[in-house]
One Martini backbone bead per residue (centre of mass of N, CA, C, O) as a GRO file, in nm:
protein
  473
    1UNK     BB    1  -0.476   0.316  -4.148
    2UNK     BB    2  -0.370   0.406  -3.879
    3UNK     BB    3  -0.413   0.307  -3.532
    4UNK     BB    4  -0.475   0.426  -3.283
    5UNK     BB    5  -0.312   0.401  -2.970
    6UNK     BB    6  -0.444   0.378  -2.696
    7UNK     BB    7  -0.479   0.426  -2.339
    8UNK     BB    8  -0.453   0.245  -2.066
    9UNK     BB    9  -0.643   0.409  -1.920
   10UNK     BB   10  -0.906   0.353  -2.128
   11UNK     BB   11  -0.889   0.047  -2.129
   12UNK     BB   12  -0.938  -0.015  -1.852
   13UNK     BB   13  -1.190   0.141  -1.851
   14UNK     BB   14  -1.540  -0.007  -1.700
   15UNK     BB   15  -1.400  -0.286  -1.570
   16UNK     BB   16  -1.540  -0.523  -1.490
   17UNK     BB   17  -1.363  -0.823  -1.303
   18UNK     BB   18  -1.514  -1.039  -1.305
   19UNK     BB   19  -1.554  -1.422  -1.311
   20UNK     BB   20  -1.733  -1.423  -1.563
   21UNK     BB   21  -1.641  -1.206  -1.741
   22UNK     BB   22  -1.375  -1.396  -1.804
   23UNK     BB   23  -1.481  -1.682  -1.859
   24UNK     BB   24  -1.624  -1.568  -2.130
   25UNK     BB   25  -1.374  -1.446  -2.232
   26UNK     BB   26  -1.056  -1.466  -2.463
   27UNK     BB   27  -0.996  -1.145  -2.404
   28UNK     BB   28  -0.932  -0.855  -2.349
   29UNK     BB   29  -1.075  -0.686  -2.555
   30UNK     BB   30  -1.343  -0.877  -2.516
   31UNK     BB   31  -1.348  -0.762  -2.207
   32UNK     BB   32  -1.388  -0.514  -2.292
   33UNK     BB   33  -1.613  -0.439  -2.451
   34UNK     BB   34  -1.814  -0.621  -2.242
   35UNK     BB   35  -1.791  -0.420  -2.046
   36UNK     BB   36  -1.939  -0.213  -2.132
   37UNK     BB   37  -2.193  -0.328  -2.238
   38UNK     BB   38  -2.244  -0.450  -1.915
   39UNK     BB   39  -2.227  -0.217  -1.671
   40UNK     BB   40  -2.528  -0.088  -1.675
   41UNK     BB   41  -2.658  -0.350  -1.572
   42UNK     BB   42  -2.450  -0.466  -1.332
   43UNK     BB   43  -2.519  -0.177  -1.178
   44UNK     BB   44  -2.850  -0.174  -1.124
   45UNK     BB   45  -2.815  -0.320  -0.820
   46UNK     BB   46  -2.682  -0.365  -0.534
   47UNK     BB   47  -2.568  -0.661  -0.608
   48UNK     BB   48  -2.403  -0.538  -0.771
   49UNK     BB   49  -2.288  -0.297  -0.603
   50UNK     BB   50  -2.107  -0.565  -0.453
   51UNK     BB   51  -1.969  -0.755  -0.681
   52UNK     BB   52  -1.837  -0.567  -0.760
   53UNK     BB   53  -1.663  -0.468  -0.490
   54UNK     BB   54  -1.520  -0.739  -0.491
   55UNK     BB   55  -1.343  -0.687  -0.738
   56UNK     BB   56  -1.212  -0.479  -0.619
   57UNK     BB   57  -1.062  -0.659  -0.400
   58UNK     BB   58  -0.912  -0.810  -0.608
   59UNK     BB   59  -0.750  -0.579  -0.759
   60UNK     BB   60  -0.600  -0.515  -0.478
   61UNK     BB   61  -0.482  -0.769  -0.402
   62UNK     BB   62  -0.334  -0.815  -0.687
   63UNK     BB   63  -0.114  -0.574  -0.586
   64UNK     BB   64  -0.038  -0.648  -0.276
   65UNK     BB   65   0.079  -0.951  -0.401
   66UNK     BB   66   0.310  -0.801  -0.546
   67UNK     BB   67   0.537  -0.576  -0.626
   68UNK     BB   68   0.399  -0.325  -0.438
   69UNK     BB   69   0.518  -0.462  -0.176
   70UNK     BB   70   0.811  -0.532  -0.239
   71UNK     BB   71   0.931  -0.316  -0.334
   72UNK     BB   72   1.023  -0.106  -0.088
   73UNK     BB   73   1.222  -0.322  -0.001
   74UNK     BB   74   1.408  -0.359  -0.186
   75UNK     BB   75   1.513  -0.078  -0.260
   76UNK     BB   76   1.612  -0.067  -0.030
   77UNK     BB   77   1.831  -0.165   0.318
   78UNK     BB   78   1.679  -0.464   0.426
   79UNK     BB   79   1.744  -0.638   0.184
   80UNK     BB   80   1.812  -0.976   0.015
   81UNK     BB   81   1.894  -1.103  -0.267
   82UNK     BB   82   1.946  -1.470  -0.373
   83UNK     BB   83   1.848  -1.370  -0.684
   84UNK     BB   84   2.078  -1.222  -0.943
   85UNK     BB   85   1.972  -1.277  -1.207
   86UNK     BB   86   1.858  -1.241  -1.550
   87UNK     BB   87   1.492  -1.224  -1.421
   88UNK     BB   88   1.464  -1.188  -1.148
   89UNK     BB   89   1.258  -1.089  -0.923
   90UNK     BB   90   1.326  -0.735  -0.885
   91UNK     BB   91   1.592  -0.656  -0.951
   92UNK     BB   92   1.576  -0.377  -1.102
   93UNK     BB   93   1.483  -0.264  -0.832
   94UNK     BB   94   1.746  -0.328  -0.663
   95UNK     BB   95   1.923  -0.187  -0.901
   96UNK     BB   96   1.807   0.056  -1.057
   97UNK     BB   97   1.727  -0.096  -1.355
   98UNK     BB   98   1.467   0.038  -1.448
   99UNK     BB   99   1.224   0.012  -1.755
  100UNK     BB  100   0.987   0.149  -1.938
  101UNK     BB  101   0.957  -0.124  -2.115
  102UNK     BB  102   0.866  -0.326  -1.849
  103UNK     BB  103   0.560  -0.452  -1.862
  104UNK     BB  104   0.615  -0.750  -1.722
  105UNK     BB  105   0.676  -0.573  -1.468
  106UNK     BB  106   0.684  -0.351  -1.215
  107UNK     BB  107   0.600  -0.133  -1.394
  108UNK     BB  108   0.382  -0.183  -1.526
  109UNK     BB  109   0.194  -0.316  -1.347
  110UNK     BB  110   0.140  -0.167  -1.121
  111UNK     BB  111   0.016   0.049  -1.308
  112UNK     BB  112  -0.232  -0.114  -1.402
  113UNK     BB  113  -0.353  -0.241  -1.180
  114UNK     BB  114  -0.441   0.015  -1.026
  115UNK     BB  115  -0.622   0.107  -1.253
  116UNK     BB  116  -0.786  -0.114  -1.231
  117UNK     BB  117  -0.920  -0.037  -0.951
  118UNK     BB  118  -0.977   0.241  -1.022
  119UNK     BB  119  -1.220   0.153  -1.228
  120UNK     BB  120  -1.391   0.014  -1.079
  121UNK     BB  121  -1.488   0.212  -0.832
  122UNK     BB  122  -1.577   0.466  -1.057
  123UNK     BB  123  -1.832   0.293  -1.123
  124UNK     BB  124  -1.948   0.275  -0.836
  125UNK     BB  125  -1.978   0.598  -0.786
  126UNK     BB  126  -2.124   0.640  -1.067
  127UNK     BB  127  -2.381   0.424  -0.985
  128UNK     BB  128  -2.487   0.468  -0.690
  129UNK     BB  129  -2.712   0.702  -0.707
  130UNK     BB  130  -2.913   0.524  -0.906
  131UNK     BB  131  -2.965   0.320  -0.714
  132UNK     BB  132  -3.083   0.431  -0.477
  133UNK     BB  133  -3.304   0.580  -0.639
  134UNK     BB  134  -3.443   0.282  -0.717
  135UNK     BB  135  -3.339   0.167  -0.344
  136UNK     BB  136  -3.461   0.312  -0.094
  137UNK     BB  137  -3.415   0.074   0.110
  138UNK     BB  138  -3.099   0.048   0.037
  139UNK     BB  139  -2.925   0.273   0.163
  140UNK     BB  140  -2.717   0.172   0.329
  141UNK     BB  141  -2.591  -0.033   0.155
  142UNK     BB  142  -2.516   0.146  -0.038
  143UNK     BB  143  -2.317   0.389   0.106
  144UNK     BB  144  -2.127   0.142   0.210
  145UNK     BB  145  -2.024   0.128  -0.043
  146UNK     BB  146  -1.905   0.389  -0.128
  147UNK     BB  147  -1.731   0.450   0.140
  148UNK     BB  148  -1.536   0.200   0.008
  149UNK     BB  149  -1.480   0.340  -0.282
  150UNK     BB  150  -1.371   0.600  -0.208
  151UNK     BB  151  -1.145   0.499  -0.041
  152UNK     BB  152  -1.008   0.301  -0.280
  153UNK     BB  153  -0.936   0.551  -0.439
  154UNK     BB  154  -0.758   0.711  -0.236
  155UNK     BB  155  -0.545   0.458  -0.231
  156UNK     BB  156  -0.471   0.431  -0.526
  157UNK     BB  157  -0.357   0.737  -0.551
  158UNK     BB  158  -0.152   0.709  -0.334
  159UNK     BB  159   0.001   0.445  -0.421
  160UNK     BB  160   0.087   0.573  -0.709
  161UNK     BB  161   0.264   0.817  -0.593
  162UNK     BB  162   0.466   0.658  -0.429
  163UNK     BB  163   0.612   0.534  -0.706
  164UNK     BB  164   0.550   0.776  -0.946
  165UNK     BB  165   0.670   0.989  -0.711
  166UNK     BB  166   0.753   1.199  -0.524
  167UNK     BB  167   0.757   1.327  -0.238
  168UNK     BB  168   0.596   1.544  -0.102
  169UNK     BB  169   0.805   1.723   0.003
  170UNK     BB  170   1.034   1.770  -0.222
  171UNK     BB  171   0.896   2.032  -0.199
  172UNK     BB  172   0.736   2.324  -0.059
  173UNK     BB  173   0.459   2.295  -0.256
  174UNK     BB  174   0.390   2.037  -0.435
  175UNK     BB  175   0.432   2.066  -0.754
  176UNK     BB  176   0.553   1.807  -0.810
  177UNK     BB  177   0.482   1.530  -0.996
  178UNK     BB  178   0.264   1.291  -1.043
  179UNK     BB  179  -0.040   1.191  -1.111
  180UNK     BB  180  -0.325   1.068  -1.261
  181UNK     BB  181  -0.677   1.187  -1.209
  182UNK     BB  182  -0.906   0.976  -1.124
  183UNK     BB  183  -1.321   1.023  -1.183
  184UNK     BB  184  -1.356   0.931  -1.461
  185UNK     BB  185  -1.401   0.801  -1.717
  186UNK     BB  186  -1.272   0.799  -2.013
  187UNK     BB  187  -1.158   0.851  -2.361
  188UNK     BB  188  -1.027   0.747  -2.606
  189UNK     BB  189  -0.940   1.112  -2.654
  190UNK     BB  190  -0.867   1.115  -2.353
  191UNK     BB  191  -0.533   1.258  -2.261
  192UNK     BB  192  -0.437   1.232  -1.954
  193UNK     BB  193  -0.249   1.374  -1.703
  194UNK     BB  194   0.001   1.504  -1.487
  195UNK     BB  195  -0.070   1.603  -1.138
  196UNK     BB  196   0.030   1.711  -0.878
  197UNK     BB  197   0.054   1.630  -0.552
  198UNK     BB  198  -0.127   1.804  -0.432
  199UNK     BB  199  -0.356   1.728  -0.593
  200UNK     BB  200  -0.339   1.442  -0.538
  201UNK     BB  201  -0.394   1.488  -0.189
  202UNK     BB  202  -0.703   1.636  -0.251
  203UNK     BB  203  -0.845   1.420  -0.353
  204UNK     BB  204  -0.802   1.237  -0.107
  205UNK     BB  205  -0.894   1.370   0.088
  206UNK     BB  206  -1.223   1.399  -0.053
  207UNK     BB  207  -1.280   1.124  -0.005
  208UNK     BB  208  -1.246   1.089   0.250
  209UNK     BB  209  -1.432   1.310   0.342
  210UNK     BB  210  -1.692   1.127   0.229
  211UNK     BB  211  -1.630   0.859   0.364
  212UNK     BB  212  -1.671   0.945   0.650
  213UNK     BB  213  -2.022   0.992   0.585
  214UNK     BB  214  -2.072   0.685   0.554
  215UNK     BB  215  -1.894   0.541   0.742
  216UNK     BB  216  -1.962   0.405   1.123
  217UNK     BB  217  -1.656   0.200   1.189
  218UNK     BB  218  -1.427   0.268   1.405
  219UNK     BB  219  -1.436  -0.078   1.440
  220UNK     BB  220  -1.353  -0.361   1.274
  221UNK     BB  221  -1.511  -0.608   1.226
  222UNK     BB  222  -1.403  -0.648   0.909
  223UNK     BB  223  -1.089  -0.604   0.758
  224UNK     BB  224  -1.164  -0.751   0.507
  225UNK     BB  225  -1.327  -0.419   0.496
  226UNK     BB  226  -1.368  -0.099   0.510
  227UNK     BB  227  -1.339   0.181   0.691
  228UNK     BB  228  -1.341   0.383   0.928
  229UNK     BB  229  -1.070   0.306   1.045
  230UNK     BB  230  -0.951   0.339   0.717
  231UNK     BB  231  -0.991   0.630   0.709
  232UNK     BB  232  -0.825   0.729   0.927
  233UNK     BB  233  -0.560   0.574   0.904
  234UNK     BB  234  -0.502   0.693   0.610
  235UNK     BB  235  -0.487   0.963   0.692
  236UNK     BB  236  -0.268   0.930   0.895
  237UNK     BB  237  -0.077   0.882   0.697
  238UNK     BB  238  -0.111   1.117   0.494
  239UNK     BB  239  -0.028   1.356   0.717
  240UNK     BB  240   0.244   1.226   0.741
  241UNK     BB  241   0.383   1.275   0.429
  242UNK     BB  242   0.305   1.589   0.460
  243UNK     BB  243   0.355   1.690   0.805
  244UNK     BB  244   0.105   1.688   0.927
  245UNK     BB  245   0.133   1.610   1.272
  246UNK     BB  246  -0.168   1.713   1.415
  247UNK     BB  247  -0.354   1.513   1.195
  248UNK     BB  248  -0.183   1.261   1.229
  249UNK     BB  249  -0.228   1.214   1.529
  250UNK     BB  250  -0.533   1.264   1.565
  251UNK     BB  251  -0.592   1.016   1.325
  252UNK     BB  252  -0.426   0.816   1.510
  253UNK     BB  253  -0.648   0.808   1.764
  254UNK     BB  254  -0.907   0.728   1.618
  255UNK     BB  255  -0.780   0.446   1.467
  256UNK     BB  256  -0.721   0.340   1.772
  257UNK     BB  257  -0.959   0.360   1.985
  258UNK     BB  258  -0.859   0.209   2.240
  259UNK     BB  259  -0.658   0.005   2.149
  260UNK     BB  260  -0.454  -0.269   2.126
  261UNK     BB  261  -0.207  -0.451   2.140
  262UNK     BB  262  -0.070  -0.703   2.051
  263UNK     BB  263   0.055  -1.023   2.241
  264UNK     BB  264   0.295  -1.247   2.221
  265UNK     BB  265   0.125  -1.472   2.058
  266UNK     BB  266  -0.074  -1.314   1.917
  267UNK     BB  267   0.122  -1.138   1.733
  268UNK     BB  268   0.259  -1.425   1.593
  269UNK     BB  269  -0.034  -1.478   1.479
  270UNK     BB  270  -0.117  -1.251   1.277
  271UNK     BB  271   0.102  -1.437   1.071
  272UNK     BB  272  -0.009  -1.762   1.138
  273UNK     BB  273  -0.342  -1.666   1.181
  274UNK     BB  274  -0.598  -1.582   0.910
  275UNK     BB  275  -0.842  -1.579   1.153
  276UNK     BB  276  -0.683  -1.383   1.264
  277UNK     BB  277  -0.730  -1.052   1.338
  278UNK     BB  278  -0.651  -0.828   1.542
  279UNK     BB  279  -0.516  -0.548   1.481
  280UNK     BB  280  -0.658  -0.536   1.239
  281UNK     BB  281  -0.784  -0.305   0.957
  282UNK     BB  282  -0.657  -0.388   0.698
  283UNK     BB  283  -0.712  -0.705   0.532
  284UNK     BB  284  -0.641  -0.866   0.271
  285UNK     BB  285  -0.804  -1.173   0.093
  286UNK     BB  286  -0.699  -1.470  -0.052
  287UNK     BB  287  -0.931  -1.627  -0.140
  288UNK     BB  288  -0.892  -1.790  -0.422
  289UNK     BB  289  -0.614  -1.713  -0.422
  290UNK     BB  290  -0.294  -1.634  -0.544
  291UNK     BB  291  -0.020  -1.669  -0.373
  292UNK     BB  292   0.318  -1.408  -0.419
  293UNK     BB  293   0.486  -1.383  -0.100
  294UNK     BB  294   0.572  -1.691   0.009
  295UNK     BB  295   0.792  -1.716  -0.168
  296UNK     BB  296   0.945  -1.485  -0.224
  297UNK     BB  297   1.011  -1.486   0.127
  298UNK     BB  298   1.169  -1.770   0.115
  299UNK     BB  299   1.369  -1.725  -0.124
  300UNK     BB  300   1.461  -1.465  -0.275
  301UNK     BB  301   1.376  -1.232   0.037
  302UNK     BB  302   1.602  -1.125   0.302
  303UNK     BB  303   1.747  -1.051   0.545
  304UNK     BB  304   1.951  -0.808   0.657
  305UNK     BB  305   2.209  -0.760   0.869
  306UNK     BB  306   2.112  -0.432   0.947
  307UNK     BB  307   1.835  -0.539   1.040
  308UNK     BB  308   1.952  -0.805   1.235
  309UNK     BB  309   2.117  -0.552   1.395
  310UNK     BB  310   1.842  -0.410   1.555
  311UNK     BB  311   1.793  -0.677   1.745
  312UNK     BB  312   1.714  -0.838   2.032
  313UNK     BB  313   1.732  -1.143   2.152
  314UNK     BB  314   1.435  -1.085   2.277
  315UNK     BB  315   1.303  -1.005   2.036
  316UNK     BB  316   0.994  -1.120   1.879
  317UNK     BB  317   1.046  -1.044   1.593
  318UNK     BB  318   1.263  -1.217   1.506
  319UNK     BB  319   1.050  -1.475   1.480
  320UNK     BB  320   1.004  -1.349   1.150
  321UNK     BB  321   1.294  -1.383   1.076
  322UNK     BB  322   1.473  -1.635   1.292
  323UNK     BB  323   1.434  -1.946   1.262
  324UNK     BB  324   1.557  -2.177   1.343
  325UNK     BB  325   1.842  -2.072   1.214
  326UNK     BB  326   1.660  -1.917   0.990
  327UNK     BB  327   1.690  -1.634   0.739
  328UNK     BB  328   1.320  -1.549   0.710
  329UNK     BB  329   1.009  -1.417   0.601
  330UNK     BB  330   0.709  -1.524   0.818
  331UNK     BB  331   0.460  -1.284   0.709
  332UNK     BB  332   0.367  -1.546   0.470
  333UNK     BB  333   0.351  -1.794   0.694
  334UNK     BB  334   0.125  -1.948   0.736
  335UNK     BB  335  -0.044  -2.224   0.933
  336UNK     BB  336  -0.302  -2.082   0.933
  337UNK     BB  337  -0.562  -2.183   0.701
  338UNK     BB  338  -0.925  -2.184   0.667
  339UNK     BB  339  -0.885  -2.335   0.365
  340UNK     BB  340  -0.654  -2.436   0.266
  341UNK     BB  341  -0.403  -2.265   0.157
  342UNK     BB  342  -0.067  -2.281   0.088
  343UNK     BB  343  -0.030  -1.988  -0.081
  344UNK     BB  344  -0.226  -1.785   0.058
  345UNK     BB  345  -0.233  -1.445   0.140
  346UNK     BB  346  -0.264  -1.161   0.423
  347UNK     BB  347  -0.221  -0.813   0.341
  348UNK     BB  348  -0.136  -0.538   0.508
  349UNK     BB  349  -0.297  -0.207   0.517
  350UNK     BB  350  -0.356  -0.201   0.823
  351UNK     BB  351  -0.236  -0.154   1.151
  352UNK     BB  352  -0.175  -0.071   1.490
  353UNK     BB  353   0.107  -0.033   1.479
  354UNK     BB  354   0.107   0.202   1.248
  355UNK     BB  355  -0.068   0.390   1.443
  356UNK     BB  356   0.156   0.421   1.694
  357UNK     BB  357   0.410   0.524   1.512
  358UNK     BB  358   0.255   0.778   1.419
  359UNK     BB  359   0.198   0.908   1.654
  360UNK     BB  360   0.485   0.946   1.764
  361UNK     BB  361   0.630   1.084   1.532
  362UNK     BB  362   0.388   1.321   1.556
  363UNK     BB  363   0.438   1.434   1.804
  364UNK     BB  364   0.763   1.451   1.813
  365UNK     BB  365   0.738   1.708   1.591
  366UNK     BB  366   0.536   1.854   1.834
  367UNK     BB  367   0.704   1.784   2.138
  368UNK     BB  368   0.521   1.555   2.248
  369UNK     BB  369   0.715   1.312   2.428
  370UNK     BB  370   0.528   1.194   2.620
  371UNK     BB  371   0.360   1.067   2.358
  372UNK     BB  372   0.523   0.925   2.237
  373UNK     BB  373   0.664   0.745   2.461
  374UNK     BB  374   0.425   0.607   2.495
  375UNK     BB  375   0.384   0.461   2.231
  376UNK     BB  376   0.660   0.335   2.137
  377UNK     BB  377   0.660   0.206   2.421
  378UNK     BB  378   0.426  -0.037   2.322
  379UNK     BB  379   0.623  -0.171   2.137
  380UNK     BB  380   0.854  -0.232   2.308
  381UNK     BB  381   0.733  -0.373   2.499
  382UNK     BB  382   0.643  -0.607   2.361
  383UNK     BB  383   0.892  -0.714   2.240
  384UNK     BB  384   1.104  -0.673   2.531
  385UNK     BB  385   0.941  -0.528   2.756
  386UNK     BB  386   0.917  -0.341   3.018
  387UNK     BB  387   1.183  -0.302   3.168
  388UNK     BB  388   1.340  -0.247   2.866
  389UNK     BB  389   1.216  -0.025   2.775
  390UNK     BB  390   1.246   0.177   2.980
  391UNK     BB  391   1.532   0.194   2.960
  392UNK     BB  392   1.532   0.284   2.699
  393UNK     BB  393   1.404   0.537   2.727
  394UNK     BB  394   1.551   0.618   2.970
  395UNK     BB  395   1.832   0.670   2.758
  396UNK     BB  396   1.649   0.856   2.586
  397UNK     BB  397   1.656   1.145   2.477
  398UNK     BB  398   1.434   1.396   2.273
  399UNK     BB  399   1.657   1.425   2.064
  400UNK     BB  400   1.655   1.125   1.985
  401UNK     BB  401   1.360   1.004   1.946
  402UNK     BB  402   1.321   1.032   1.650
  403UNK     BB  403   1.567   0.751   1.606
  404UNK     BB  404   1.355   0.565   1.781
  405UNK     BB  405   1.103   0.580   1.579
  406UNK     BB  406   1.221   0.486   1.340
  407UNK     BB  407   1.386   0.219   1.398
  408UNK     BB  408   1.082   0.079   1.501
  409UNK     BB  409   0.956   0.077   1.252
  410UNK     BB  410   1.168  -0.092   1.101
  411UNK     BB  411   1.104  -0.340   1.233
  412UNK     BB  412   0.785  -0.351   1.237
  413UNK     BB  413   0.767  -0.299   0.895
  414UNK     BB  414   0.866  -0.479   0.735
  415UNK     BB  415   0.784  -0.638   0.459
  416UNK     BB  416   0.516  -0.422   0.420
  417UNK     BB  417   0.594  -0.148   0.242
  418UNK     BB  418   0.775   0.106   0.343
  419UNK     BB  419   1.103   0.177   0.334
  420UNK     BB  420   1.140   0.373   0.066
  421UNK     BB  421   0.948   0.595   0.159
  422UNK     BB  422   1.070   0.649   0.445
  423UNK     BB  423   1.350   0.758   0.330
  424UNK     BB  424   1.223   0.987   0.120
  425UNK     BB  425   1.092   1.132   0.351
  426UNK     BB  426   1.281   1.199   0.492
  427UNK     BB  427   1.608   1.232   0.369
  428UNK     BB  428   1.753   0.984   0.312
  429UNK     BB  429   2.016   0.781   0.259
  430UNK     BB  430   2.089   0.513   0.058
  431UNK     BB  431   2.235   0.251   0.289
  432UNK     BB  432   2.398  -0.022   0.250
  433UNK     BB  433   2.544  -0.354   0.305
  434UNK     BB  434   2.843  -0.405   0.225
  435UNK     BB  435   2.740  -0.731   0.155
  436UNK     BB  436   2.583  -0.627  -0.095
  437UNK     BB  437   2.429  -0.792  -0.431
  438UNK     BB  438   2.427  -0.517  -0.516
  439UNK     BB  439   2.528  -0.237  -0.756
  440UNK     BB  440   2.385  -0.074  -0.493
  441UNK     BB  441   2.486   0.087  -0.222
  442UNK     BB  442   2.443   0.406  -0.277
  443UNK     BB  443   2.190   0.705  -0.262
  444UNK     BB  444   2.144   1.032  -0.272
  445UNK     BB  445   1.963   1.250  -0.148
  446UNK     BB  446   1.832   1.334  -0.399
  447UNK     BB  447   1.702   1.084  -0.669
  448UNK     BB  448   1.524   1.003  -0.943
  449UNK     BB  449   1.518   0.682  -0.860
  450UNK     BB  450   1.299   0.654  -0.644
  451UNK     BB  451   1.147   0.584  -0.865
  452UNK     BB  452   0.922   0.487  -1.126
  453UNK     BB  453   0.869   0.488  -1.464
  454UNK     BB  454   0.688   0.560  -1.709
  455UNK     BB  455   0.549   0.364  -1.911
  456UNK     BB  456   0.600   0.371  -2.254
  457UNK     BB  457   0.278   0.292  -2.334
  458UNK     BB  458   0.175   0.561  -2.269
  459UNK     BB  459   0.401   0.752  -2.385
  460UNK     BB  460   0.303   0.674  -2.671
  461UNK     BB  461  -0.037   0.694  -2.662
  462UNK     BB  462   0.019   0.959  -2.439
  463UNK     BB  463   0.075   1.295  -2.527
  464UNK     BB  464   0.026   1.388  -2.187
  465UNK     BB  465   0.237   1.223  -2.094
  466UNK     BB  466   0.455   1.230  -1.855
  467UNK     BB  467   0.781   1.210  -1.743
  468UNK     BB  468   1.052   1.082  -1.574
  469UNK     BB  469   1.310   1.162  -1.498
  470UNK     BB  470   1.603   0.961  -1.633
  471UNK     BB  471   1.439   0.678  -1.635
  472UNK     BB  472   1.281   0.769  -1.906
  473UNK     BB  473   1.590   0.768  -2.068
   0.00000   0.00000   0.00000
């Protein structure tokens, strides 16, 4: 008899992905078997619950150092390949030409990556009441990794999301399709299904408002953990993509919590010295991992002139992307590396840059110009100075604010994961530059192609998961 193949979301639960457990076993399979065999005892005081959250941040790392941060700019309108053979790195999300049986590249892997990590949280989540229930004394220390492990569910459910589902807007009650939300291990026999985005918009709420009863640091003290201000963050992200503009406000002031941005050469030090926190609110740590942003932003993936003809010739930010007349994005290439691993890579998941501009666009949106215009403000003047910040204020009307704040996003958050979720919550067409060679020049919103097909793979295993139209056709 023929044996059904399994669900990868099923092969993957269980597995923390420690690298003892790795190194003792031959294969993934192997590695699946023994992992499940030895999660609860694994998992059965601090120590395990600490050592797995290390693992997931191992496995948060691997999807936000590969194609999960480059997708959202190569699909945009502001990024120019110039590997564009058949095979090279991320062409088909370039070309908008990804295929469902693409297992081993950015369709599968994202989908994997990502279940990868959440599969791992949910074992800490499972098991950290008993585990405090059996170390009263280590209450708090419990507590502390459960609220980082909430926290890193709600953000793999959110970034899941955002590749396989159209933006929440896309419907007017949030009712089309997302993706499937794990909150226990499944079984060989469980296929789940996806369920609405609303549906998981809710989950990830859920999760955030549990851990904020958990974490108690405003302002996290290491970037590279979870934090309140992590929580508060993500809420800020999440009811901007929802478009509750005064909660987006809310907790985006929450979690800039009157700390001011980086400035001058600190600003530059924040991509340039991995060992400066600055602004930093959550940065993944590359340590003794390989990194494999700063190649791929060196040769294969530069700023598109569309980009670069964004910003003013004494903009600071240019720095990052065209020094000594060579137009490279250089906020992967470190030159001050604690450990010295030349290929390493710090990518940030929450910084207070993207907290200021949160703030801004809702204001902006809830009316509140002269708030929106304070944010915005800080942005453009450490960029070109405070009077030509001025200048450019006070010459923007109240009516185009909002397209001033749009702008300066795009400048300051290049290549750092957000271009193409920007275009489609905005709903804006994707129009590229002329000289683009890409396939792909226009695509009007909304568009079937914004997402990343179902894996094949999955929809072969699971009868019950869901297709994306067009795509995975």
């Amino acid at each position: 008899m023929k044996q059904k193949r399994k669900s990868f979301l099923y092969i993957v639960a269980g597995l923390i992905l420690s690298s003892s457990l790795l190194q003792s076993c031959d294969s993934f399979l192997e590695v699946e078997e023994r992992g499940r065999a030895t999660i609860p005892s694994f998992l059965s005081d601090p120590n395990g619950l600490k050592a797995g959250l290390t693992g997931a941040y191992k496995t948060l790392y691997d999807y936000y150092n590969s194609e999960f941060t480059k997708y959202p700019d190569v699909a945009g309108n502001m990024a120019f390949l110039t590997v564009t053979s058949s095979g090279a790195n991320m062409i088909d999300q370039y070309n908008y030409t990804s295929a469902a049986d693409q297992e081993t590249s950015a369709v599968g892997h994202i989908w994997r990556k990502i279940f990868v990590t959440l599969s791992n949280v949910n074992n800490i989540i499972q098991y950290e009441p008993v585990v405090e229930a059996g170390y009263p004394t280590e209450t708090d220390q419990c507590r502390n990794l459960l609220g980082q492990a909430l926290f890193l569910r709600a953000l793999c459910h959110f970034d899941l999301c955002r590749v396989y589902a159209q933006p929440y807007n896309y419907t007017a009650d949030a009712s089309h399709l997302g993706i499937p939300v794990l909150t226990i291990t499944p079984g060989p026999d469980d296929n789940v299904s996806r369920q609405s985005v609303k549906q998981v918009y809710e989950r990830i709420l859920e999760d955030l408002g549990e851990a904020s009863k958990l974490l108690t640091d405003q302002v996290a003290t290491d970037a590279h953990y979870a934090s309140l201000q992590s929580v508060n963050a993500l809420y800020a992200r999440v009811y901007l993509y929802m478009e509750d503009w005064q909660k987006a406000l809310q907790y985006a002031k929450l979690a800039i919590h009157d700390q001011q941005l980086s400035q001058g050469e600190d600003y530059l030090k924040l991509f340039d010295d991995l060992a400066y926190q600055g602004e930093a609110v959550l940065r993944l740590s590359g340590q003794d991992l390989m990194g494999g942003l700063r190649s791929f932003y060196e040769s294969s993936c530069v700023p598109a002139d569309t980009l670069l003809s964004l910003y003013g010739k004494e903009d600071i930010r240019l720095m990052l992307l065209n020094r000594d007349d060579t137009v490279k994005c250089l906020k992967y290439r470190a030159t001050k590396i604690p450990d010295n691993q030349p290929t390493r890579n710090d990518p940030f998941v929450f910084r207070l840059s993207e907290l200021y501009l949160t703030a801004a666009e809702a204001a902006c949106n809830l009316g509140q110009y002269d708030v929106a215009r304070t944010y915005v403000g800080a942005i453009i003047s450490r960029a070109v100075g405070e009077q030509r910040s001025n200048d450019i204020l006070s010459e923007c009307t109240d009516a185009n604010l909002i397209n001033l704040i749009r702008k300066e996003r795009i400048k300051e958050l290049c290549f750092e994961g957000h271009q193409l979720y920007d275009i489609t919550r905005w709903k804006q067409d994707l129009v590229r530059e002329n000289k683009t060679n890409s396939v792909v020049k226009q695509m009007k919103y909304p568009s079937d192609y914004f997402v990343l097909p179902i894996p094949q793979a999955e929809l072969n295993a699971n009868t019950n998961m869901q297709p994306n139209p067009t795509v995975n056709q």
